[in-house]
ZASEFI-494367 format. One record per residue (C-alpha): x, y, z; chain; residue number from 0. Coordinates in nm, 3 decimals. Example, Ala and Ser with C-alpha at 12.3 -4.5 7.8 and 13.67 -1.06 7.14 Angstrom:
% ZASEFI-494367
((1.230, -0.450, 0.780), 'A', 0),
((1.367, -0.106, 0.714), 'A', 1),
//
This chain:
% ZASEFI-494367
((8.122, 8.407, 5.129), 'A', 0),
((7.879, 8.511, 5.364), 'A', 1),
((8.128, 8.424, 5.674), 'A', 2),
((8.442, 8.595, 5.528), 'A', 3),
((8.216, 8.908, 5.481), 'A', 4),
((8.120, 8.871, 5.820), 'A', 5),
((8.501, 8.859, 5.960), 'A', 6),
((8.577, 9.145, 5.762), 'A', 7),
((8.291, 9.359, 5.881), 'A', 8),
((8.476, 9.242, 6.277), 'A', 9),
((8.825, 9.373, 6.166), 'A', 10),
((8.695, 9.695, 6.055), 'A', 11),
((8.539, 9.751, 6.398), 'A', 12),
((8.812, 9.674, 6.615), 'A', 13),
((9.030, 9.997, 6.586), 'A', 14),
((8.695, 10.187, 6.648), 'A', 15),
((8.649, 10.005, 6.945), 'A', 16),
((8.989, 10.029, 7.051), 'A', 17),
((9.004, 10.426, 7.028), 'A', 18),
((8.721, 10.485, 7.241), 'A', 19),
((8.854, 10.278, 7.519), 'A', 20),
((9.196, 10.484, 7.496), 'A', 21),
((9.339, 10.627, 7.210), 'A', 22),
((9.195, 10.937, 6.978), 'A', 23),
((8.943, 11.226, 7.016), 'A', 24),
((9.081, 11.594, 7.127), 'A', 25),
((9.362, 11.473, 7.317), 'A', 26),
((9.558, 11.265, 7.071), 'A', 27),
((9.917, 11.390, 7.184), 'A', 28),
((9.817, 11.319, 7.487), 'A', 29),
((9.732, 10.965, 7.480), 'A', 30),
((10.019, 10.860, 7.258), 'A', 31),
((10.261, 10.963, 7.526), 'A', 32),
((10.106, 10.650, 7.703), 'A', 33),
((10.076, 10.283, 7.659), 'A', 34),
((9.745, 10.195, 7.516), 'A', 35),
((9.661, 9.983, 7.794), 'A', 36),
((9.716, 10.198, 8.041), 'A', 37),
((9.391, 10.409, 8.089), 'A', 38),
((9.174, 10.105, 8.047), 'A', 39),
((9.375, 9.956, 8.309), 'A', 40),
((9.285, 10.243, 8.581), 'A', 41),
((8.911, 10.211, 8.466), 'A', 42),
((8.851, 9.853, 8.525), 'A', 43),
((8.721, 9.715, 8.848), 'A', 44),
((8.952, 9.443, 9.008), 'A', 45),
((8.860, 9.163, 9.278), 'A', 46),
((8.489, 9.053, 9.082), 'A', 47),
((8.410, 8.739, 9.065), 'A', 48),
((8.504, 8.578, 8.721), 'A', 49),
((8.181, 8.507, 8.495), 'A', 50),
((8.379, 8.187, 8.306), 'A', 51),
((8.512, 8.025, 8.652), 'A', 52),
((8.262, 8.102, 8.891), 'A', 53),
((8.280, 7.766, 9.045), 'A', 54),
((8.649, 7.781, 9.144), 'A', 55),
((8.806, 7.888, 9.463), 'A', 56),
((9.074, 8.037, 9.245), 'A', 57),
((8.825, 8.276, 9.028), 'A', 58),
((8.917, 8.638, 9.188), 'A', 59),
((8.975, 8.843, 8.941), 'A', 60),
((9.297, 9.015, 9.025), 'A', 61),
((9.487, 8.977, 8.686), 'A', 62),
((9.533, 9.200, 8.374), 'A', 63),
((9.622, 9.112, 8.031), 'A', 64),
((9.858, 9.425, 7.893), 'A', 65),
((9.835, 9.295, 7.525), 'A', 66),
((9.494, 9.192, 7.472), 'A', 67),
((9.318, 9.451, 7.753), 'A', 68),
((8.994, 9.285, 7.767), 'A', 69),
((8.931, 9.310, 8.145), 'A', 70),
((8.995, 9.181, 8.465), 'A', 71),
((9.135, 8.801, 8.429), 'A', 72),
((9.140, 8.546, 8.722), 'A', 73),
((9.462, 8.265, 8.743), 'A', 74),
((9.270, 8.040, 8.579), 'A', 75),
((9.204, 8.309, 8.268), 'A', 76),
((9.565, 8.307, 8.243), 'A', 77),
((9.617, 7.974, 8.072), 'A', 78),
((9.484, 8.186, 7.717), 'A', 79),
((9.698, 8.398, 7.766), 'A', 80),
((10.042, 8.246, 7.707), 'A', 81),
((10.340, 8.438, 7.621), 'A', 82),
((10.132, 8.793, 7.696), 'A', 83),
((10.256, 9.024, 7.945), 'A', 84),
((9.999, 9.014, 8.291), 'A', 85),
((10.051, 9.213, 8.563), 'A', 86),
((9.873, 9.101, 8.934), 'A', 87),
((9.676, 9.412, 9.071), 'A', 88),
((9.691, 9.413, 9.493), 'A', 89),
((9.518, 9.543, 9.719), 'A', 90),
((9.558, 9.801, 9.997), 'A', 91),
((9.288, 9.969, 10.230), 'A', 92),
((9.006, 9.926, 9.961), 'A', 93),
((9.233, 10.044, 9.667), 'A', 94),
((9.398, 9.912, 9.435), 'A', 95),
((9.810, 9.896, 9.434), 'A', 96),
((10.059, 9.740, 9.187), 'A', 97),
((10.402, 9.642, 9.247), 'A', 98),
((10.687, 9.911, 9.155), 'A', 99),
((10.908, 9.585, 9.068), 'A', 100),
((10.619, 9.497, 8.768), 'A', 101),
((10.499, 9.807, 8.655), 'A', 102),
((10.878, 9.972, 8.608), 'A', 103),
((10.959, 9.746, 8.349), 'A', 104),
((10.664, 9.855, 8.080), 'A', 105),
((10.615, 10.220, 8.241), 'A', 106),
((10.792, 10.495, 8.351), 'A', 107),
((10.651, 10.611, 8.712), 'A', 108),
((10.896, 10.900, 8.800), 'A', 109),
((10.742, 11.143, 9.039), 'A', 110),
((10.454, 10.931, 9.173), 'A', 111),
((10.536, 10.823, 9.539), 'A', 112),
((10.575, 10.513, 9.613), 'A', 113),
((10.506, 10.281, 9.939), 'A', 114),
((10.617, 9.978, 10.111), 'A', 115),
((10.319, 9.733, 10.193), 'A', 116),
((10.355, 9.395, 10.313), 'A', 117),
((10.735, 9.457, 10.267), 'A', 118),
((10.675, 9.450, 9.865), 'A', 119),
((10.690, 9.845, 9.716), 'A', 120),
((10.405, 9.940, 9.524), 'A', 121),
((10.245, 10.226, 9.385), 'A', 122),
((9.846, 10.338, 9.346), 'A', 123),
((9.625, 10.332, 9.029), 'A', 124),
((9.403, 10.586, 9.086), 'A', 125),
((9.408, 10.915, 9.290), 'A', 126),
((9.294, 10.890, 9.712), 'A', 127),
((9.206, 11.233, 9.777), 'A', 128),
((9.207, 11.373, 10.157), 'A', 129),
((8.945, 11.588, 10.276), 'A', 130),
((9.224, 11.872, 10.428), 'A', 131),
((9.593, 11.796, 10.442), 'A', 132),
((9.774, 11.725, 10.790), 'A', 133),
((9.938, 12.008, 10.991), 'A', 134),
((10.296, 12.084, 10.871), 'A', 135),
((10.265, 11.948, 10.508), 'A', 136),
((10.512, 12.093, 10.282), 'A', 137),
((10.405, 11.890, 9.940), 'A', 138),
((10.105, 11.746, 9.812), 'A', 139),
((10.001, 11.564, 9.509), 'A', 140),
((9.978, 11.819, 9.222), 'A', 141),
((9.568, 11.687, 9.116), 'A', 142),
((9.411, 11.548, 9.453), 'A', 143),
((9.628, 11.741, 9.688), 'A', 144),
((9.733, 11.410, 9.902), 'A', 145),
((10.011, 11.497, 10.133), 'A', 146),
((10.301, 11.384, 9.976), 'A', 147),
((10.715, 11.343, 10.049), 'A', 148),
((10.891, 11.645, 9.842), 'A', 149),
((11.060, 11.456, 9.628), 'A', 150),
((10.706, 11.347, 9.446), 'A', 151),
((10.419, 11.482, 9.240), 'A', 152),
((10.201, 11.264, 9.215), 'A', 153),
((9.994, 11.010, 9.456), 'A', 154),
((9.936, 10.761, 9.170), 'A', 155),
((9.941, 10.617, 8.794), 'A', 156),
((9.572, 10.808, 8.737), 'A', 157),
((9.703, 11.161, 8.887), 'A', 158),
((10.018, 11.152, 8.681), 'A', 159),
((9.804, 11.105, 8.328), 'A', 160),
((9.557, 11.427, 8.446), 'A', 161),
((9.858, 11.603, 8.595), 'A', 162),
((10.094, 11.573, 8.299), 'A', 163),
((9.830, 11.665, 8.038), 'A', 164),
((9.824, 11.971, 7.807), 'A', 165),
((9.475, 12.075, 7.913), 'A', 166),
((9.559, 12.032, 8.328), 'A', 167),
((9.912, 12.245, 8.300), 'A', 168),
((9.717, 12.533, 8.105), 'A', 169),
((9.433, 12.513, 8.381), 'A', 170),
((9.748, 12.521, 8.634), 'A', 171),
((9.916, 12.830, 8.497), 'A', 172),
((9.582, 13.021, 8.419), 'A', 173),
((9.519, 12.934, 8.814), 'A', 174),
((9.861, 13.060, 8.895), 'A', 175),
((9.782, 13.409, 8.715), 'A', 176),
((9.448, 13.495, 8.865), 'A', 177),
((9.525, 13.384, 9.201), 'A', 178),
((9.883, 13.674, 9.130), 'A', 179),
((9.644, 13.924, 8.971), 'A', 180),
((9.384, 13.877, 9.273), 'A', 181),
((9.682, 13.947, 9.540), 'A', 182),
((9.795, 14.206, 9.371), 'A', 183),
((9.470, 14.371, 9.377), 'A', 184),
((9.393, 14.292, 9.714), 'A', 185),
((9.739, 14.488, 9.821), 'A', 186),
((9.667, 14.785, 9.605), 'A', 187),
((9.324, 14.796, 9.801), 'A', 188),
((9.475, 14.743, 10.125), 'A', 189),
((9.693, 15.047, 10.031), 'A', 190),
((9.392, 15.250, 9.878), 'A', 191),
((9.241, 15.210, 10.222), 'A', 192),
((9.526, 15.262, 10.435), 'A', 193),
((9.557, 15.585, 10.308), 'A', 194),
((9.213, 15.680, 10.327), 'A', 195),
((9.206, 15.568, 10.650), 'A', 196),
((9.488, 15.797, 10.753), 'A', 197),
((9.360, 16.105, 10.600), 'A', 198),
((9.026, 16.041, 10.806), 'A', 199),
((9.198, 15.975, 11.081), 'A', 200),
((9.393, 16.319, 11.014), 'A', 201),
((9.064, 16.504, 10.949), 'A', 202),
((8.927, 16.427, 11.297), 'A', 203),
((9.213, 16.499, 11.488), 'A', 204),
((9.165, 16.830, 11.635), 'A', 205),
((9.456, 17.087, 11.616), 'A', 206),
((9.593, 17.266, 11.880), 'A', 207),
((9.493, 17.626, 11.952), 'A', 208),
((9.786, 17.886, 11.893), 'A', 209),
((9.783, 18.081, 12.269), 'A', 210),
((9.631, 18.423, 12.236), 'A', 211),
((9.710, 18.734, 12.442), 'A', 212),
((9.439, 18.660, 12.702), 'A', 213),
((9.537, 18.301, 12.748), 'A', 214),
((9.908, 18.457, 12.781), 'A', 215),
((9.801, 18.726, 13.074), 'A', 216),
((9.572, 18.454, 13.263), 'A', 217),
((9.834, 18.205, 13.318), 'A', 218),
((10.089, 18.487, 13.402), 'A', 219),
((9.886, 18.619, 13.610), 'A', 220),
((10.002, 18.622, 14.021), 'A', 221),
((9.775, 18.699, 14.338), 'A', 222),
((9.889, 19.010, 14.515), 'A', 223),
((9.878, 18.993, 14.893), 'A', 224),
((9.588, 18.989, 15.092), 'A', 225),
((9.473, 19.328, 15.318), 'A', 226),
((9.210, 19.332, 15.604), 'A', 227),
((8.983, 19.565, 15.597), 'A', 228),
((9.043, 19.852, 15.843), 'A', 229),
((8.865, 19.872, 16.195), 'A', 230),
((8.823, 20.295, 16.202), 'A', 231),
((8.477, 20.226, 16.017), 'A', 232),
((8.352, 19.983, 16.299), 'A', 233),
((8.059, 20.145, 16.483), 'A', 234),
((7.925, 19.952, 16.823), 'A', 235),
((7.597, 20.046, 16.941), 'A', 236),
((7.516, 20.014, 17.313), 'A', 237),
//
C-alpha cells in the first residue's frame, strides 16, 4: 500500500512540474499557441557531455526528445527512446542551429530567416543580437534588431515566441505612440522657436530713417564757382 501511495503522490506532481517548465502562469494564451516542448527546448544547453555515457566517444549530447523533454540526449540515449520524435540540434559559430527540413514538420517557422550552412538550411534557436546594424540595412529582426532580408521578422525560434506575444506587441505599439507624440512635440517646438527667433531677429533690425528736409537740401546741394580775391587791396611796402 505504501508503494501505490507513493506512485500516486509522483502522478500528482508531474503536471506541476510540467507547467513551470512551459505551460501556465500570466501568459496562458500565449503558451498554448506553442508546442509544449518548445520553450524548454531553447533553454537547454546542447553539446555537454552525457552523465549516463561518459565513457563513450559517441556521448555528445546533441539530441532532443520532443515527447518526453527531459534534456539534452546523446545517440546512445536514443535507444529509450523508440518510436518518439528527436530532433539533432547543430551547431554554427558557437550557436545552436536546427535543420529547416526537421523542424517544419512539427512547427510552423514563417517569418524567421533562414540560412544555408554546410549546404543543409537551418534556422537559429535563440536570438544573436549585433551591437549596431551594418550600413544600408533596410530590415532587422523585430526583438534583437539583427539585420535581416525583408522578407523576415525574425532571426530565430526564441525571437519569434517574444516577438509574437501579447505583452511584446503592446510594448511595440505603446513605443510606436510616444516615439509619434515626442516628434510631434519636437516640431511644434522647432516652430515655437522659429518664430521667436524671427521676431528677435525683426526687433534688432534697425529701420531705415525717412529723409528729412535737411538731408534733402545737403545732398542737393551744388558748389558755385570759385572767385579770387581781388588785387586793388594789395599794398607793397618798399
Amino acid at each position: 500500500m505504501a508503494i501505490e501511495n507513493q506512485e500516486t503522490t509522483v502522478r500528482e506532481i508531474k503536471p506541476k512540474n510540467r507547467r513551470i517548465m512551459g505551460a501556465g502562469g500570466p501568459d496562458d494564451d500565449d503558451d498554448n499557441r506553442w508546442p509544449p516542448w518548445l520553450k524548454p527546448l531553447l533553454k537547454e544547453s546542447f553539446f555537454v557531455q552525457c552523465k549516463l555515457h561518459a565513457d563513450s566517444h559517441k556521448s555528445e549530447c546533441n539530441m532532443y526528445c520532443l515527447d518526453c523533454m527531459n534534456g539534452p540526449l546523446c545517440s546512445l540515449c536514443l535507444a529509450y527512446h523508440k518510436d518518439h520524435r528527436a530532433i539533432q540540434i547543430r551547431r554554427s559559430s558557437y550557436h545552436d542551429v536546427i535543420r529547416v527540413s526537421e523542424i517544419q514538420k512539427v512547427l510552423d517557422i514563417t517569418g524567421v530567416q533562414t540560412y544555408i550552412i554546410n549546404s543543409a538550411r537551418v534556422v537559429f534557436l535563440n536570438e544573436r543580437p549585433q551591437p549596431r546594424p551594418g550600413k544600408g540595412v533596410t530590415n532587422t529582426c523585430e526583438v534583437c534588431e539583427r539585420s535581416l532580408l525583408d522578407s523576415f521578422r525574425f532571426c530565430s525560434l526564441g525571437c519569434k515566441i517574444v516577438g509574437t506575444s501579447k505583452n511584446f506587441q503592446k510594448k511595440k505599439k505603446h513605443s510606436a505612440a510616444m516615439a509619434s507624440d515626442s516628434e510631434e512635440s519636437y516640431s511644434g517646438n522647432n516652430n515655437i522657436h522659429s518664430r521667436q527667433m524671427k521676431i528677435k531677429y525683426q526687433s534688432f533690425t534697425p529701420s531705415t530713417p525717412p529723409p528729412t528736409s535737411v538731408n534733402y537740401r545737403t545732398t542737393k546741394r551744388r558748389k558755385g564757382i570759385p572767385h579770387r580775391a581781388p588785387l586793388g587791396g594789395l599794398v607793397i611796402e618798399n
